[in-house]
C-alpha positions in Angstrom: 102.0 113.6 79.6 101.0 110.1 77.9 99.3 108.7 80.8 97.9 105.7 78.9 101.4 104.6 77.5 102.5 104.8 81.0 99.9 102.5 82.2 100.5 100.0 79.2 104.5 100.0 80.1 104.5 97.0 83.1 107.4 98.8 84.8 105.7 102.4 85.5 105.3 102.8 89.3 102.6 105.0 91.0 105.0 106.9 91.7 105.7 108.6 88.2 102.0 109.0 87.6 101.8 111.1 90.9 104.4 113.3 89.6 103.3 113.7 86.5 99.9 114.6 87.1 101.2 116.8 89.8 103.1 119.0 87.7 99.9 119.5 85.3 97.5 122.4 85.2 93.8 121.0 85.5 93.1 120.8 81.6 96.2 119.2 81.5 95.3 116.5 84.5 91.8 116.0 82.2 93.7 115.6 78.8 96.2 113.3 80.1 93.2 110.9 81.7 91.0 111.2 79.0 93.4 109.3 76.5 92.6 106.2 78.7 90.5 103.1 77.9 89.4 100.5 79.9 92.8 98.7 80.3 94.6 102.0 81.5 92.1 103.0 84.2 91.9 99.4 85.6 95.6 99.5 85.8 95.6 102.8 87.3 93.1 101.5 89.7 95.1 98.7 91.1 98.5 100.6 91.1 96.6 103.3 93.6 96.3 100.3 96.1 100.0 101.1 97.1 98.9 105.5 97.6 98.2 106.4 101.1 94.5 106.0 102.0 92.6 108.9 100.5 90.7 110.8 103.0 88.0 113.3 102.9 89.7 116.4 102.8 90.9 114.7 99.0 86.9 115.9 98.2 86.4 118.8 99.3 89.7 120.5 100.4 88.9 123.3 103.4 85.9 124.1 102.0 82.8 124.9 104.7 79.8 123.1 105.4 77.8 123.2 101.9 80.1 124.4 100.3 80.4 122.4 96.9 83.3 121.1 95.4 83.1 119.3 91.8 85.6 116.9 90.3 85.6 116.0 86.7 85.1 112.4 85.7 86.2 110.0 83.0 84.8 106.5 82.7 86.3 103.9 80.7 83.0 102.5 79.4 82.9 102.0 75.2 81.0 104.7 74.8 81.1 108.4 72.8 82.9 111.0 74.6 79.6 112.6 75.9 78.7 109.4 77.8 81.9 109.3 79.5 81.9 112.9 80.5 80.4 113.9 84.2 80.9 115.7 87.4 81.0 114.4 90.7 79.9 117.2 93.4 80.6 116.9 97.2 79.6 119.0 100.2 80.1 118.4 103.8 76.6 118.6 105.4 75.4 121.4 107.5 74.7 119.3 110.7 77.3 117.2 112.3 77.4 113.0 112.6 79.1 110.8 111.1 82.0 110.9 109.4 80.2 111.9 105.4 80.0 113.9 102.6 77.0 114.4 100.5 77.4 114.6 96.4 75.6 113.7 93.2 76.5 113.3 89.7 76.2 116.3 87.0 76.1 114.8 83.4 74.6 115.9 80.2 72.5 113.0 80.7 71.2 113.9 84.4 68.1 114.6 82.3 67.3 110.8 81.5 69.7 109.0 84.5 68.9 111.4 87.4 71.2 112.9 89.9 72.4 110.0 90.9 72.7 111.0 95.0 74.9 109.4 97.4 76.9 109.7 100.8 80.5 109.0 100.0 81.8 107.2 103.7 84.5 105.6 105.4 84.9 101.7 105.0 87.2 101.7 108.4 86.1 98.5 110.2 85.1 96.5 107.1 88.0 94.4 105.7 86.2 93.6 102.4 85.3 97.2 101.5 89.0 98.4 102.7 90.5 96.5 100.3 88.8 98.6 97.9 89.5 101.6 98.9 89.4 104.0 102.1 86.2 105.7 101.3 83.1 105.0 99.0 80.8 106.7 97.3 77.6 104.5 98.5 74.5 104.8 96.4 72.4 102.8 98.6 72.7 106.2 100.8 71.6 109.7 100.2 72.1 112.8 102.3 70.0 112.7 105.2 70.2 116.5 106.0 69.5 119.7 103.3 71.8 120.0 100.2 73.5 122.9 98.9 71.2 125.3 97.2 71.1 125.1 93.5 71.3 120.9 93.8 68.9 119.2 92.1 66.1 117.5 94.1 67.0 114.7 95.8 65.7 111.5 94.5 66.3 108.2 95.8 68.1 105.8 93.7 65.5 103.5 93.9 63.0 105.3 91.8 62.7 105.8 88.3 65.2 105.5 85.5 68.4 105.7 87.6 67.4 102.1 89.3 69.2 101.1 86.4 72.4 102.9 87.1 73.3 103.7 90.6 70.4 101.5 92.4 72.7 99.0 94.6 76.1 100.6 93.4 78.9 101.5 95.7 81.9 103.2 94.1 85.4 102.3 96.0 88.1 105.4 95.7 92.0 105.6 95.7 94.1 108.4 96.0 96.4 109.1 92.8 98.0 112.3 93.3 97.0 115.5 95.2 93.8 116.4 92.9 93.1 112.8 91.0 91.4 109.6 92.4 90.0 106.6 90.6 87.2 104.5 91.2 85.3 101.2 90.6 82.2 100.3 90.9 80.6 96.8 93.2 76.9 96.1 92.6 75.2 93.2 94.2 76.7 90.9 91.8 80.2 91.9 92.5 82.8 94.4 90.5 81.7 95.6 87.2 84.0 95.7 84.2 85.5 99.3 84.5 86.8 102.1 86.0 86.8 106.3 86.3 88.8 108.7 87.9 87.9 112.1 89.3 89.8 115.4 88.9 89.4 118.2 92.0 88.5 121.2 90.0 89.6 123.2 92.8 
């Protein structure tokens, strides 16, 4: 599947994306996403805004209470293949509350950037942050109850190197197709210039 030539052709639909990436086998779902650039995965982003509102069972399928699932992600920044490479992991917390999964993001460059923790939560009941998508991954939060064991130590976003990468970030998410969402990113200063999508490994 050529996703990117689809994305550059102004008549494709979301519709034919969903299908395609559908009838692909994970590697295949990675391949196919990782042959897009900047201009692809903003296109992809905005056709998504016609999908049905993702939801949280789009995370982390039926899996239990810490229980992690991990998605593999592609960002469209101009940068070697390693940079653009990570895992997002989400759990539903142990303890109950509101609606929230916990997650962070697993890079070969967790060493330097940190974790990277967040909540990922509903926007219902804010027009300007359901506009961008149903739910976001807010790194202005991280979990407020224990992690899954074997997670790294939770470090706010707020201290140390990663100030400079998730510190006042919120990532808004749209459903694709049954195992692929795309984001993008809002800091203070409003949207930033690119986009990634995660792939459900499971």
């Amino acid at each position: 599947m050529d996703l990117a030539a689809l994305l550059r052709d102004p008549d494709t639909q979301l519709s034919a994306l969903t299908a395609g990436l559908d009838a692909l086998d994970h590697a295949g779902r990675v391949r196919a996403l990782e042959g897009c650039g900047a201009t692809e995965m903003g296109r992809l982003y905005d056709l998504a805004a016609s999908a049905p509102p993702i939801d949280e069972a789009h995370f982390v399928g039926e899996a239990g209470s810490g229980q992690p699932v991990a998605h593999d992600g592609w960002n469209s920044l101009p940068l070697p293949a390693i940079a653009r490479r990570f895992q997002k992991v989400f759990a539903r917390p142990e303890a109950g509350g509101a609606p929230r999964l916990f997650g962070y993001n697993a890079s070969p460059l967790r060493w330097a950037i940190g974790p990277g923790y967040f909540q990922l939560v509903p926007t219902a009941g804010n027009a300007e942050f359901e506009a961008r998508g149903a739910w976001v991954v807010d790194y202005h939060l991280i979990p407020d109850g224990p992690v899954p064991a074997g997670w790294p130590w939770v470090v706010p976003n707020w201290v140390g190197p990663q100030v400079l990468i998730y510190s006042g970030t919120r990532d808004f998410m749209r459903r694709v197709s049954q195992h692929v969402c795309v984001g993008k990113p809002w800091a203070r200063t409003g949207s930033l210039p690119f986009c990634f999508s995660l792939t459900r490994v499971a």
